[in-house]
C-alpha positions as CSV (number, residue, x, y, z in Angstrom):
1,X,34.0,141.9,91.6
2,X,35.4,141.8,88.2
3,X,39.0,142.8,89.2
4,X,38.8,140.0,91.6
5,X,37.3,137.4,89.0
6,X,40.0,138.4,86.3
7,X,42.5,137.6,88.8
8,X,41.4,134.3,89.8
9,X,41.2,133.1,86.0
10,X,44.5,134.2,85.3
11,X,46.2,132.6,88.5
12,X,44.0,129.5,87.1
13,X,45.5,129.3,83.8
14,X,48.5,130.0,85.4
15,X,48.2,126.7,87.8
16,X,46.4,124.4,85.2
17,X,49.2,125.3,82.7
18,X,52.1,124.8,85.5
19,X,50.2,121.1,85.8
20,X,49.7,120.8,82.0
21,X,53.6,121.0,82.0
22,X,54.4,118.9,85.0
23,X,52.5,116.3,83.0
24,X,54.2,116.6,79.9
25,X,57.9,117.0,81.2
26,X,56.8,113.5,83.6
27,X,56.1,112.0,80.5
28,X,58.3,112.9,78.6
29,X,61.3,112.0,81.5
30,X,59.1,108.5,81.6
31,X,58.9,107.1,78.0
32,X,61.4,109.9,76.5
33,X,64.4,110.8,78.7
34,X,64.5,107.6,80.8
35,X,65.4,105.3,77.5
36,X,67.9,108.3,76.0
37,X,69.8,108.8,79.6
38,X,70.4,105.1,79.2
39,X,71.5,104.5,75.9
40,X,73.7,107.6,76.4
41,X,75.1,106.5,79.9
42,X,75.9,103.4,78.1
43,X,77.3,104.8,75.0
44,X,79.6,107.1,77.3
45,X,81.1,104.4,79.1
46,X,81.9,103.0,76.1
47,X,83.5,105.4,74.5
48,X,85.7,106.3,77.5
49,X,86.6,103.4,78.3
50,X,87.9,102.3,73.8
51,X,85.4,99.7,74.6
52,X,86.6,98.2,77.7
53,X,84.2,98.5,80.2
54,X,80.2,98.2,79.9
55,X,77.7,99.1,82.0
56,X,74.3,97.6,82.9
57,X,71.1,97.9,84.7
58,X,67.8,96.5,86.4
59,X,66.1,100.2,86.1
60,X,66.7,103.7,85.8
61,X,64.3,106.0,87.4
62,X,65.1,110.2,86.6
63,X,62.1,112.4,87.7
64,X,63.0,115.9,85.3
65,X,60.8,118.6,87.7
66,X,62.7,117.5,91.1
67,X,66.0,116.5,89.2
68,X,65.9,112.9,90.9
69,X,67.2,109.7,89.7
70,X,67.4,106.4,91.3
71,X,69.7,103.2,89.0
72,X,69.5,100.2,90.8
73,X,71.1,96.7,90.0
74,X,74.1,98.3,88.6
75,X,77.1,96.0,86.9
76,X,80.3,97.4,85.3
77,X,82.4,94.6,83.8
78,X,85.1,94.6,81.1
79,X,85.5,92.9,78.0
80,X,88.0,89.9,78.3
81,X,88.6,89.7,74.6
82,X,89.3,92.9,74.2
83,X,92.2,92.4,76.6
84,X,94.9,90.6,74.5
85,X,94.3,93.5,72.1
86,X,94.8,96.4,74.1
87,X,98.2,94.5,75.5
88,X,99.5,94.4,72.1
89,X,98.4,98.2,71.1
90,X,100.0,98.6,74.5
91,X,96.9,100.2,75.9
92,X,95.9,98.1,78.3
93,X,95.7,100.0,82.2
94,X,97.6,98.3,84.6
95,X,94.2,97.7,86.8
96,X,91.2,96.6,85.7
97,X,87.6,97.0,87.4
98,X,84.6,94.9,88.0
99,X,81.5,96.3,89.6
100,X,77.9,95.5,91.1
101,X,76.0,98.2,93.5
102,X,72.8,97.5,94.7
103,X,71.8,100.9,94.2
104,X,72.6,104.6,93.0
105,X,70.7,107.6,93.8
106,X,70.9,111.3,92.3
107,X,69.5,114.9,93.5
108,X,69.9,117.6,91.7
109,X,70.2,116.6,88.1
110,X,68.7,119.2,86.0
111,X,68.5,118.6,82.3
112,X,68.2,121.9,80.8
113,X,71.5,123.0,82.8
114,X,73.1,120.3,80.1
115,X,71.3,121.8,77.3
116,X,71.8,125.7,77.7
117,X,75.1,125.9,79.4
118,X,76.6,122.4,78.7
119,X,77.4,122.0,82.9
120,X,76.3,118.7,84.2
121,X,75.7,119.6,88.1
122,X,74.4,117.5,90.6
123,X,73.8,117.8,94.4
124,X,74.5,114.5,95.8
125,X,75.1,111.3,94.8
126,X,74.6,107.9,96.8
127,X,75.9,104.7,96.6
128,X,74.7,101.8,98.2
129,X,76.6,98.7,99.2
130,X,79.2,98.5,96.2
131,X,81.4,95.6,95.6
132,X,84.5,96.2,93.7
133,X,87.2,93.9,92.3
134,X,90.3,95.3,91.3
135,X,92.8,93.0,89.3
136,X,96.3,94.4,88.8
137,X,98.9,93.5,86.3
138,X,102.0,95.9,86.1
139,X,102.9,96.9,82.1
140,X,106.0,98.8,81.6
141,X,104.6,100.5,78.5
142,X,102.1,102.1,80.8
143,X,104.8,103.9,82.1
144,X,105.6,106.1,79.7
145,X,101.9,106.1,78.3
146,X,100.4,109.3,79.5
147,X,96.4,108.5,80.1
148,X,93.4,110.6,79.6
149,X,93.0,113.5,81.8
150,X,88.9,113.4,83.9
151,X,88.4,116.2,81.7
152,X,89.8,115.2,78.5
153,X,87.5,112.1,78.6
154,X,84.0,114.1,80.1
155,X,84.8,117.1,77.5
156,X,83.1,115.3,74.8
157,X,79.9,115.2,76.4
158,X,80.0,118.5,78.7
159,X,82.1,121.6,79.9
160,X,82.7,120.8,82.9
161,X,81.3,118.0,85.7
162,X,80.2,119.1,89.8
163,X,78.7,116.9,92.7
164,X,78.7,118.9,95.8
165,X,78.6,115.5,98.2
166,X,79.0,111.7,96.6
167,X,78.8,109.0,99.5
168,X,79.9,105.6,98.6
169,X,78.1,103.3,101.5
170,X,79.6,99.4,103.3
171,X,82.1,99.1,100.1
172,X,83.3,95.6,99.7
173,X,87.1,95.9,98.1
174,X,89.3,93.0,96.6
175,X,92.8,93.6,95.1
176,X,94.2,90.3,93.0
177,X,97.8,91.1,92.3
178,X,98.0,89.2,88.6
179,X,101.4,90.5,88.1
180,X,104.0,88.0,87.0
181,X,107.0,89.3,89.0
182,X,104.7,88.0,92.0
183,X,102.7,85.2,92.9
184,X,98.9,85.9,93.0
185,X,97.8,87.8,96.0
186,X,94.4,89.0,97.1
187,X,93.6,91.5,99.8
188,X,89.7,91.6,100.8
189,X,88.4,95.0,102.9
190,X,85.1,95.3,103.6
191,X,82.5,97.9,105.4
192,X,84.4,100.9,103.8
193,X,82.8,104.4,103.6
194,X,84.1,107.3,101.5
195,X,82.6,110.5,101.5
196,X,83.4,113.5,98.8
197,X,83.0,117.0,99.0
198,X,83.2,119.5,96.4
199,X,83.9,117.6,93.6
200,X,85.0,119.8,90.2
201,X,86.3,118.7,86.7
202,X,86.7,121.5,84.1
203,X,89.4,122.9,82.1
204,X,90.9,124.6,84.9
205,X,90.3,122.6,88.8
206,X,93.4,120.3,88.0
207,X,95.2,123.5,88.7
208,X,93.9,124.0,91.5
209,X,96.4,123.3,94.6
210,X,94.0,123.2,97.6
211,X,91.9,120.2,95.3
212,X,92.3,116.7,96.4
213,X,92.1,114.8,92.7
214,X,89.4,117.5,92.0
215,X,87.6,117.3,95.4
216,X,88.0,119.7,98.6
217,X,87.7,116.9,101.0
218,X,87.8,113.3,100.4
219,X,87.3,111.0,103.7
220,X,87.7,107.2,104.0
221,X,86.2,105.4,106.8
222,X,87.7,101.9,107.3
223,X,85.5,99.8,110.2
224,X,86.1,96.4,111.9
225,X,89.4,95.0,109.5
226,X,90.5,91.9,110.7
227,X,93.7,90.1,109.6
228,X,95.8,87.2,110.0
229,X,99.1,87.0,110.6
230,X,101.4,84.8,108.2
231,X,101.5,82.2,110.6
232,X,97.7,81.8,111.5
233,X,98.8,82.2,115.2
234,X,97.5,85.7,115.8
235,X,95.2,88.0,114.0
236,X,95.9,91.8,113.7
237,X,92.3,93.8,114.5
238,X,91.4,97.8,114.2
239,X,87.7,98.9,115.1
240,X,87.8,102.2,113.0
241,X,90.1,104.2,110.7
242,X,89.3,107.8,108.9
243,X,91.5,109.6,106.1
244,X,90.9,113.2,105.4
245,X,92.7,114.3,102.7
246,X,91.8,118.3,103.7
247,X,93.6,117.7,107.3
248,X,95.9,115.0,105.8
249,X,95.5,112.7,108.8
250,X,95.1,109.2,109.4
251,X,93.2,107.8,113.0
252,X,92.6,104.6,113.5
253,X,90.5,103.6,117.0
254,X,91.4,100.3,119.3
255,X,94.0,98.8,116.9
256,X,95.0,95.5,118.1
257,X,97.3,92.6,117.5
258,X,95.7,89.2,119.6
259,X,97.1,85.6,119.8
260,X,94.4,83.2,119.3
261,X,95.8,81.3,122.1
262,X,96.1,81.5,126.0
263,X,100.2,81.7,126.9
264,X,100.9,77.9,127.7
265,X,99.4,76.9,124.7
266,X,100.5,79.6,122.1
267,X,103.8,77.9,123.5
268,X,102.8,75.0,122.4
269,X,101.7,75.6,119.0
270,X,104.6,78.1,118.3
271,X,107.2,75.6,119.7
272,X,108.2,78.1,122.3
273,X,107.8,81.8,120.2
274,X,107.5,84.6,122.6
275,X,103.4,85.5,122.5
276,X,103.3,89.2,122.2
277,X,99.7,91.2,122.4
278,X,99.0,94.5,121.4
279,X,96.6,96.7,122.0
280,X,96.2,100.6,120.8
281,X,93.7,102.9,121.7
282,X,93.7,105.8,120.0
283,X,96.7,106.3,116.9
284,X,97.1,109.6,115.0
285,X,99.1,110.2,111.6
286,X,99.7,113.8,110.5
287,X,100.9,115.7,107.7
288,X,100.4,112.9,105.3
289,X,102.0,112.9,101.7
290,X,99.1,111.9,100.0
291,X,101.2,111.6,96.3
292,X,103.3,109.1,97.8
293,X,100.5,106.8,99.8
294,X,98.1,106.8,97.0
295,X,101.2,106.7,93.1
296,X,103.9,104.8,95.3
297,X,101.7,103.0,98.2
298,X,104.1,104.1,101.1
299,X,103.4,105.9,104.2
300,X,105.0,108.9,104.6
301,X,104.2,111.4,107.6
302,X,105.6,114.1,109.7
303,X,104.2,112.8,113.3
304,X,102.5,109.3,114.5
305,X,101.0,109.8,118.1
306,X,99.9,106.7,119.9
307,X,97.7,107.4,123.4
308,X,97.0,104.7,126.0
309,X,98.9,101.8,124.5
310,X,99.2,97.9,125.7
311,X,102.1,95.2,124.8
312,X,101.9,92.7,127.1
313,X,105.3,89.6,126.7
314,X,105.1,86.3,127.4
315,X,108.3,84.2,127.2
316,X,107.8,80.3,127.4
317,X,111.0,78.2,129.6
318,X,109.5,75.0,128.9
319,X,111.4,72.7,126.8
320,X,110.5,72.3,123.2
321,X,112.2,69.3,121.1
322,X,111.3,70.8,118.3
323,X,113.8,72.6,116.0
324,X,112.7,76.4,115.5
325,X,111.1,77.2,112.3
326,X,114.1,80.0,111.4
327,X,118.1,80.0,112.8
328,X,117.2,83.7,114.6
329,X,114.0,85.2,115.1
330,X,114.1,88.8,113.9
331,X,113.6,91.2,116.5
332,X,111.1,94.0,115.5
333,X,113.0,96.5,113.9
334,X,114.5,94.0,111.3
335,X,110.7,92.8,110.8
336,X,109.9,96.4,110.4
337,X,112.1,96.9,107.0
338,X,110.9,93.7,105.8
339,X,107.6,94.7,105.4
340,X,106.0,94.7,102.0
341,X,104.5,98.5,103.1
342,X,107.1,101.4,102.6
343,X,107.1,103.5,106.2
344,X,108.9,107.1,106.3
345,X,107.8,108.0,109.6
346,X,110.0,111.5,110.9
347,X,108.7,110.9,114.6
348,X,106.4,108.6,116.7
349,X,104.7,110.0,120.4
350,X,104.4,107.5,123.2
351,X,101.5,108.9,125.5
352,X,100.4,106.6,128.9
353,X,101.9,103.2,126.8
354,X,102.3,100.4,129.7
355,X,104.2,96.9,128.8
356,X,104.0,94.0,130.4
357,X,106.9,91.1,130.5
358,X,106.2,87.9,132.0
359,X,108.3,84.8,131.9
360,X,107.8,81.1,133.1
361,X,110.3,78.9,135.0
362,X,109.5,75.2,134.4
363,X,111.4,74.9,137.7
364,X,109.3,76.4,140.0
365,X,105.9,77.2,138.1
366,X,105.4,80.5,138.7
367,X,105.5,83.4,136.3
368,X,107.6,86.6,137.0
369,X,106.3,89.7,136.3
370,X,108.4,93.0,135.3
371,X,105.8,96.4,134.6
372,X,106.6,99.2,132.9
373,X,103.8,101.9,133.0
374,X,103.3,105.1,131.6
375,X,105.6,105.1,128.9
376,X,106.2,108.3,127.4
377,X,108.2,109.1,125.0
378,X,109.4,109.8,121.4
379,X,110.9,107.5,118.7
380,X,112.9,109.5,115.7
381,X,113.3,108.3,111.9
382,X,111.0,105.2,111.8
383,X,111.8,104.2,107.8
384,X,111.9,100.7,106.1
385,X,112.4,102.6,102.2
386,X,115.8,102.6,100.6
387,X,116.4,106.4,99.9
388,X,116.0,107.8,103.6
389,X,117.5,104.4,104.7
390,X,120.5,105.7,102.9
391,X,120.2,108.5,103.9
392,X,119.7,108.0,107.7
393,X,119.7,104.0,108.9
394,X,119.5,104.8,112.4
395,X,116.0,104.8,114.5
396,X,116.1,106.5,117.9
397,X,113.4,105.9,121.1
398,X,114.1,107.9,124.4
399,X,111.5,106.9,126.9
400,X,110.6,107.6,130.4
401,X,108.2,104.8,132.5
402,X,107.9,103.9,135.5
403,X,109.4,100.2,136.7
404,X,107.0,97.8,138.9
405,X,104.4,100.6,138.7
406,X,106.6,102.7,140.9
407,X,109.9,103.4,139.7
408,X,111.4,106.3,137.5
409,X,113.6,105.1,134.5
410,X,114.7,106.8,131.7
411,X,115.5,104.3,128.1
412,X,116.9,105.2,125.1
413,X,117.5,102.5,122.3
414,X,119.4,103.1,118.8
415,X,118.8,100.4,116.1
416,X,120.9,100.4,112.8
417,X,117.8,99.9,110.3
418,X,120.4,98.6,107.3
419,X,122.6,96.3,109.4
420,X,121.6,92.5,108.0
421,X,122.7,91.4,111.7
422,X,120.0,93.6,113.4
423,X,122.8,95.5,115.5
424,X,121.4,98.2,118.3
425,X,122.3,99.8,121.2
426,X,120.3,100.1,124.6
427,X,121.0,102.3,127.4
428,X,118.7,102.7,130.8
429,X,119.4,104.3,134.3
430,X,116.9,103.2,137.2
431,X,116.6,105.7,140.1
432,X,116.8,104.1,144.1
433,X,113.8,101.7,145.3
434,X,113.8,98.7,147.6
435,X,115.1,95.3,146.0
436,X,111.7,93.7,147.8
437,X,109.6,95.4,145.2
438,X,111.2,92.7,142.3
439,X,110.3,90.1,145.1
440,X,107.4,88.6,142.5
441,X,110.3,88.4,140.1
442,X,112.9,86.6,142.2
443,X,110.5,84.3,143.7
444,X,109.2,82.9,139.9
445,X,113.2,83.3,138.0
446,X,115.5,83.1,140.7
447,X,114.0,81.3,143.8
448,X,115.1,83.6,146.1
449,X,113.1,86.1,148.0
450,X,115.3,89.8,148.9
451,X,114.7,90.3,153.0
452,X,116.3,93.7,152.8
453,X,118.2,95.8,150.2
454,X,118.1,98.8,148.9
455,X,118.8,99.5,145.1
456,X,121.1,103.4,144.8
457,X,121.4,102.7,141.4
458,X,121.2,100.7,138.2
459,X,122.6,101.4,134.7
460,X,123.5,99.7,131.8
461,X,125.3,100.2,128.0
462,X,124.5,97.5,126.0
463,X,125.8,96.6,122.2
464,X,123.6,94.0,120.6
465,X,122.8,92.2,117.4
466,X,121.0,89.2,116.7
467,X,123.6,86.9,118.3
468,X,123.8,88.7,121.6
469,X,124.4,91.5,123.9
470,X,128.0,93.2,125.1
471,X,128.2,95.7,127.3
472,X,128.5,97.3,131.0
473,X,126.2,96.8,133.5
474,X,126.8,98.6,137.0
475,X,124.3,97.6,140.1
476,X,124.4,99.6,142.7
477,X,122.9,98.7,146.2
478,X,124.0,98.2,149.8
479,X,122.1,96.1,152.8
480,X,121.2,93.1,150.5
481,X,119.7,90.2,152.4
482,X,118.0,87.2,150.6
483,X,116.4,83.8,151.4
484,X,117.0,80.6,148.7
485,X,113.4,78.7,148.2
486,X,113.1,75.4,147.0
487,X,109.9,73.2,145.9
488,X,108.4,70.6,149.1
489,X,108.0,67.7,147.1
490,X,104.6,67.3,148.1
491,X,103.0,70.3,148.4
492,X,104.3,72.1,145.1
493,X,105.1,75.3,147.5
494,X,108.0,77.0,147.5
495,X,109.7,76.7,151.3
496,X,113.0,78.9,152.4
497,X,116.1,76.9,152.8
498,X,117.3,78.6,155.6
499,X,120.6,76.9,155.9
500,X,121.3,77.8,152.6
501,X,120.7,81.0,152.8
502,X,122.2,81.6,156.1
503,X,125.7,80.3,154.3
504,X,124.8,82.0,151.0
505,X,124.2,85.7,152.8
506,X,127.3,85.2,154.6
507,X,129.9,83.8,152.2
508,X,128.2,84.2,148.5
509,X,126.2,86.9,148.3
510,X,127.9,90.3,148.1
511,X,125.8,92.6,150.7
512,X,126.8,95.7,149.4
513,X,128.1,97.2,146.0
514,X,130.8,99.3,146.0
515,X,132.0,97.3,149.2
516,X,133.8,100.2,152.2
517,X,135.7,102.1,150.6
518,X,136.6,99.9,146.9
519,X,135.8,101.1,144.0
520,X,132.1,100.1,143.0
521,X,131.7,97.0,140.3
522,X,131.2,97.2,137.2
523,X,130.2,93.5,135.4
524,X,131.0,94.0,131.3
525,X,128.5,91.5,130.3
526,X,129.0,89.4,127.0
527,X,125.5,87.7,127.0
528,X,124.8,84.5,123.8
529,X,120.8,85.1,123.1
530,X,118.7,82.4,122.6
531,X,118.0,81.8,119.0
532,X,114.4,81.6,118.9
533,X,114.0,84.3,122.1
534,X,112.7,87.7,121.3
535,X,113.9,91.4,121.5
536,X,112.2,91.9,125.2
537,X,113.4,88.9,126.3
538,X,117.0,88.5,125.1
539,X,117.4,92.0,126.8
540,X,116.0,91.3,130.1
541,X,117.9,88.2,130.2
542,X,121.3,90.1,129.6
543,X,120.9,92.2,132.4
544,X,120.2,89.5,134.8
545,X,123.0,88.1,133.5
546,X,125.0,91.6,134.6
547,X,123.0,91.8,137.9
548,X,123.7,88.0,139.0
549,X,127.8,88.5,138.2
550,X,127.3,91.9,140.4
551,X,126.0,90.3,143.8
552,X,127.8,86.9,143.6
């Protein structure tokens, strides 16, 4: 028995002095630690900072034995006076940050790491609902100024700093733009996630090439941004969008651009503006140069992919007495390189893309419809930055779709990104289909209906700029037989003037094209666009334009 009884005393002493410990490290973390982490969190931020920046708390919580800490109520604000003095020592950073989080949680955080080896490691860190205001003002000086290295600042305190997951959670984001060159802009971004992995600072991990500013991975998660557009009009909407700076991509999930209006009245308040809706399912950006989106704010990429797309056109015929807001609208391209946000874009994918254009005639009320589905297809050089605009001003899209959901045509368009008249060049070939399938079309634009007709072929060449379209235009059918509508008075419904037609068929209308043996017709069309008309439409009308000089 006494083996046995000698045993159990020792694993006794053994447990009560494990307790006897627990106790005094608790207290010692409670009425000793707790008010020396503070001061010293406190006193580092100052000293980091020259005395910029203080922090503040409600309560700071560190349990030593499981390496736990909870902060909660958290501020970081800097000291305004101190700003006209770092301007003139020319030290002042060209953004400056204010800071409340509801809450900060540590795991990990074991003390006597910092006292025998001088290495401040810590599992993870969480941050709860953080709202940060960024307030820029660009100083010349700072760009020569070469600021404090992460480990330049934290190697006063430690050898080196590690946090093997940080997640920052719902961050609210505002960017004032103070700068003088510009008027005063702020951008708002809320329910943004980042997630870190990996995080290193020593004397060496800035060398370290597969590091993402000292991380391994770094992962923003953008939901629910909505925008509106400069004219309050529409408002441009994306559910979700995730950066990984490991795979260097960029997805963004049901990205939309909506009109707040139905199409007659979007006419109405936009004095006759084409209403154009987008919608995006899925869009992928690859190969991202992160130096350049994060020092110089532009996008540059190898690939964009965009799957299961949706523009849908509406172009308004109604009247509008009142002058338009600018002499041309800019088609997209020359809204593209006036954008603020630098694009360098080596290719875009099209992938199951369908467009809708629809246009009213006040005449006889109806809408026509023209359907182009399944787009597919690649667009080459999309830029709006000066070097690779010098370098290369010309953006190319060949596409294949399908016309009126049936039809194979092959597109290609070329626009001349640097030419202040928005010049381009279109070019389509149509493959044979029966002119009755466009009846929907004729009904709404022309008021005719096509009885019989077969289309062999249609192809076009068209030179454009913001003040028209030139070009050939050959339409190629034989067998064409139409009937002329006009409104009953009473009724609102469109009846076939059968007289009219009967003379029109027979003396008007060409029924073939090439005619016997003549050489087919080609109709060189030199089309005057409609100042306030859009890209979609001004084209579409151009080739009816070509068509209409083909068969009469």
């Amino acid at each position: 028995m006494k083996p046995a009884n000698t045993t159990r005393k020792i694993l006794l002493r053994v447990l009560y002095g494990f307790i006897f410990f627990s106790i005094v490290v608790t207290l010692i973390g409670i009425w000793g630690l707790k008010p020396l982490l503070s001061s010293r969190i406190k006193e580092a931020i100052l000293t980091s900072t020259n005395g910029l920046y203080q922090i503040d708390f409600k309560d700071i919580q560190y349990s030593p034995m499981t390496g736990n800490a909870e902060i909660r109520a958290v501020t970081w604000t800097a000291d305004s006076m101190l700003f006209d003095k770092l301007r003139n020592q020319k030290k002042l950073p060209n953004n400056v940050f204010k800071c409340k989080v509801e809450e900060i949680k540590l795991t990990g955080l074991k003390p006597w790491t910092i006292i025998f080896s001088k290495k401040l490691n810590i599992n993870t860190i969480l941050v709860k609902n953080p709202l940060i205001e960024i307030l820029h003002e660009k100083h010349t000086y700072n760009n020569s100024n070469k600021a404090k290295t992460p480990y330049q600042t934290i190697s006063k305190f430690v050898e080196s700093f590690s946090v093997d997951k940080i997640n920052l959670e719902n961050i609210g984001l505002t960017y004032t733009n103070l700068s003088k060159s510009k008027r005063t802009k702020s951008s708002r971004i809320a329910s943004l996630d980042l997630e870190i992995s990996n995080l290193l600072i020593d004397s060496l991990s800035h060398k370290d090439t597969a590091r993402f500013y000292y991380t391994k991975e770094c992962i923003i998660k953008l939901k629910k941004l909505e925008l509106p557009s400069a004219d309050s009009l529409n408002t441009f909407r994306l559910n979700m969008l995730v950066f990984s700076s490991e795979n260097r991509t960029l997805t963004i999930e049901k990205l939309a651009f909506q009109p707040h209006y139905k199409p007659f009245e979007y006419g109405n308040q936009s004095n006759g503006d084409d209403r154009v809706e987008v919608l995006c399912e899925a869009i992928k950006i690859s190969e991202v140069d992160i130096e350049k989106l994060l020092e110089e704010k532009k996008i540059y990429a190898k690939e964009l992919s965009i799957d299961k797309g949706l523009l849908n056109v509406f172009s308004d015929e109604r009247p509008f007495v009142r002058p338009p807001r600018i002499n041309y609208r800019l088609y997209p391209h020359q809204a593209f390189v006036q954008l603020h946000l630098k694009f360098n874009i080596q290719q875009i994918k099209l992938r199951q893309v369908n467009v809708t254009f629809s246009q009213y005639n006040p005449e006889t009320r109806l809408i026509g419809f023209l359907y182009f589905n399944s787009i597919n297809g690649k667009i080459k050089n999309v830029t709006n930055d000066t070097i690779p605009l010098q370098q290369n001003p010309f953006c190319e899209a060949n596409l294949s779709t399908r016309f009126m959901k049936k039809n194979p045509v092959n597109l290609t368009f070329n626009f001349n990104l640097k030419d202040p008249k928005g010049a381009f060049r279109c070019r389509g070939e149509v493959s044979p289909m029966p002119l009755s399938d466009i009846n929907q079309v004729t009904k709404a634009l022309a008021k005719a209906k096509v009885d019989s007709g077969i289309l062999d072929s249609f192809s076009f060449n068209l030179q454009g700029d913001k003040y028209g379209l030139r070009g050939p235009v050959t339409f190629l059918y034989h067998d064409l037989k139409v009937s002329l509508m006009k409104e009953q008075e009473n009724t609102k419904v469109m009846k076939i003037k059968r007289l009219l037609s009967f003379f029109a068929n027979k003396s008007v209308l060409k029924r073939s094209n090439p005619i016997r043996n003549k050489p087919a017709k080609t109709v060189t069309v030199n089309y005057q666009r409609n100042p306030k008309k859009g890209f979609f439409t001004t084209v579409w009308l151009a080739l009816v334009e070509g068509i209409r000089g083909t068969v009469m």
